[in-house]
C-alpha positions in Angstrom: 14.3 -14.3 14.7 12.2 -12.3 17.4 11.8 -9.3 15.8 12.8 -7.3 18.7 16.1 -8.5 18.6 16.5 -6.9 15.4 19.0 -3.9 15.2 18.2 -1.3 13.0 19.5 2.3 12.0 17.9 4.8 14.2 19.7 7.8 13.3 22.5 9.3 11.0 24.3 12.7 12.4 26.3 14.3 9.8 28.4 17.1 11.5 30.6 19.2 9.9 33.0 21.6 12.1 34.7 24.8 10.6 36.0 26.5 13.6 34.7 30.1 12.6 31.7 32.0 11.6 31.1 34.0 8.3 30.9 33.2 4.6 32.7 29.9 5.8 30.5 28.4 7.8 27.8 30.2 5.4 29.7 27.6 2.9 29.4 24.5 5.0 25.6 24.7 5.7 25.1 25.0 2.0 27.7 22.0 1.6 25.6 19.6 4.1 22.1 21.3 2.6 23.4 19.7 -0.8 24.6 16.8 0.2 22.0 15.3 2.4 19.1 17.1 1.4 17.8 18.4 4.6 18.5 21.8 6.2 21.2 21.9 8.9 21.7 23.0 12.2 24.1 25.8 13.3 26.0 24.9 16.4 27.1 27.0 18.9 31.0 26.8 20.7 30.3 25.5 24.3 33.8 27.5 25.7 36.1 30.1 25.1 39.6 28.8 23.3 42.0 32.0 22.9 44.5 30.2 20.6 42.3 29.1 18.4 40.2 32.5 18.3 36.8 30.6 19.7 34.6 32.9 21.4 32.0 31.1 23.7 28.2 30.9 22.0 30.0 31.7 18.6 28.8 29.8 15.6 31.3 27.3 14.3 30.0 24.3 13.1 26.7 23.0 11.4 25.2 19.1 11.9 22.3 17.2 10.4 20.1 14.4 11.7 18.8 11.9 9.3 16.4 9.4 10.1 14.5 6.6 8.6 14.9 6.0 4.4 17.3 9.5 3.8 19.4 7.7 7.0 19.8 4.5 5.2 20.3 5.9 1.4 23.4 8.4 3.5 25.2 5.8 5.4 25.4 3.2 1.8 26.5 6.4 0.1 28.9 7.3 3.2 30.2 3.5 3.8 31.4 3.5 -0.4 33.5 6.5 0.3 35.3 4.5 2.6 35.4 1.6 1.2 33.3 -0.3 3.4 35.6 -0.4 6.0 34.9 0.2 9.9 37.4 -0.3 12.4 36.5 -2.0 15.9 37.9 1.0 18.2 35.0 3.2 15.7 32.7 1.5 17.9 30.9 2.6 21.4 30.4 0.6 24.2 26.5 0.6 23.0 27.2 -0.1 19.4 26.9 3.3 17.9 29.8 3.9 15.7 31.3 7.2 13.9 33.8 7.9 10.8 35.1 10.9 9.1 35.4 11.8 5.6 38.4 14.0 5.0 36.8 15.2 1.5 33.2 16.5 0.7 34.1 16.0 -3.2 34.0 12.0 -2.7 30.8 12.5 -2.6 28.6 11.1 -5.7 27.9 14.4 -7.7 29.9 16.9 -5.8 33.1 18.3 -7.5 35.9 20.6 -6.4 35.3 24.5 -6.6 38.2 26.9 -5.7 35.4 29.6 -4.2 34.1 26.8 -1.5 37.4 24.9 -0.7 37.2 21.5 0.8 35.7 20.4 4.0 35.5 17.1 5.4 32.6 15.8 7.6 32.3 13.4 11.1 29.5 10.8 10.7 28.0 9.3 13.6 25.4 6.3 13.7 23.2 5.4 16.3 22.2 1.8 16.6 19.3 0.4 18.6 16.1 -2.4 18.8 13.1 -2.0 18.7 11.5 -1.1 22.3 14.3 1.6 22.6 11.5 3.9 23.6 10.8 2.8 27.0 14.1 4.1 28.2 13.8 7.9 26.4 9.9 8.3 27.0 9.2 11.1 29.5 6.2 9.1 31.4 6.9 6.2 33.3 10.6 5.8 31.9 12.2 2.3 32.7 15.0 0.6 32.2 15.7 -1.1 28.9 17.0 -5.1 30.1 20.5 -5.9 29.2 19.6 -8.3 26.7 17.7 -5.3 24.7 20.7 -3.5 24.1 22.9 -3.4 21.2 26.5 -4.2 21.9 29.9 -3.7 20.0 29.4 -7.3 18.7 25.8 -6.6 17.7 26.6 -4.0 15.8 29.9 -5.4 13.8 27.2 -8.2 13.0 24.0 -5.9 12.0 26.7 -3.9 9.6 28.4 -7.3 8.0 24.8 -8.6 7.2 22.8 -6.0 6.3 25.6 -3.5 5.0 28.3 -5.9 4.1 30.9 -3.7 5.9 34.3 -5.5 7.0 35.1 -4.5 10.5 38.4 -5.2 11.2 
């Protein structure tokens, strides 16, 4: 196979939404620190939603972006906690796909702890080829073919070979 063609994991975004700032988001970064081993992210509410007490700019979630070996090590560890199991509507139009896990304590390692609570996490993966970067680069930017893309069925495929996920 032309190893172009080949789809590969180009990035793993944990994100994990709390709703309100303090000693509980303070928990959640922590949370996410442990659990992938890289620092997160605080994120930063885009509007203002009175019945849900959001200010606009206020802190309220936290998110991670894994690349490379960390990516791949997450996404077996994530995949087990849900048994391997990705749905076809889980899928974008350009083969990315995301899942949730309702509990951080299905995690390898991690157990329950009254003072933290639990908090569950939104995974989101981002597929792509090789040659990707003719489309993002900021100097003479072009458009990637058709062909180049990765599609729904691409990625159902790239995730029953290489990850033996069933996607039903």
């Amino acid at each position: 196979m032309n190893p172009m063609r080949e789809v590969f994991v180009e990035k793993v975004v944990v994100h994990m939404g709390v709703g309100e700032a303090g000693d509980k988001l303070t928990r959640a970064v922590d949370l996410l620190k442990t659990i992938t081993g890289n620092t997160p992210v605080r994120s930063n509410a885009k509007r203002t939603n009175v019945s849900f007490g959001i200010r606009k700019g206020a802190p309220i979630s936290c998110r991670v972006t894994l690349r490379g070996r960390k990516a791949a090590e997450f996404l077996s560890k994530a995949l087990d906690i849900v048994d391997r199991r990705i749905a076809r509507n889980q899928f974008d139009r350009w083969g990315n796909f995301s899942f949730g896990i309702e509990e951080h304590t299905d995690f390898p390692g991690m157990s329950y702890d009254p003072q933290i609570g639990i908090y569950g996490m939104d995974i989101n993966v981002v597929l792509a080829r090789r040659g990707i970067r003719v489309a993002r680069r900021s100097i003479e930017q072009r458009r990637l073919p058709i062909k180049q893309r990765v599609t729904q069925d691409d990625a159902a495929r790239y995730l029953k070979e290489a990850h033996r996920v069933e996607v039903y």
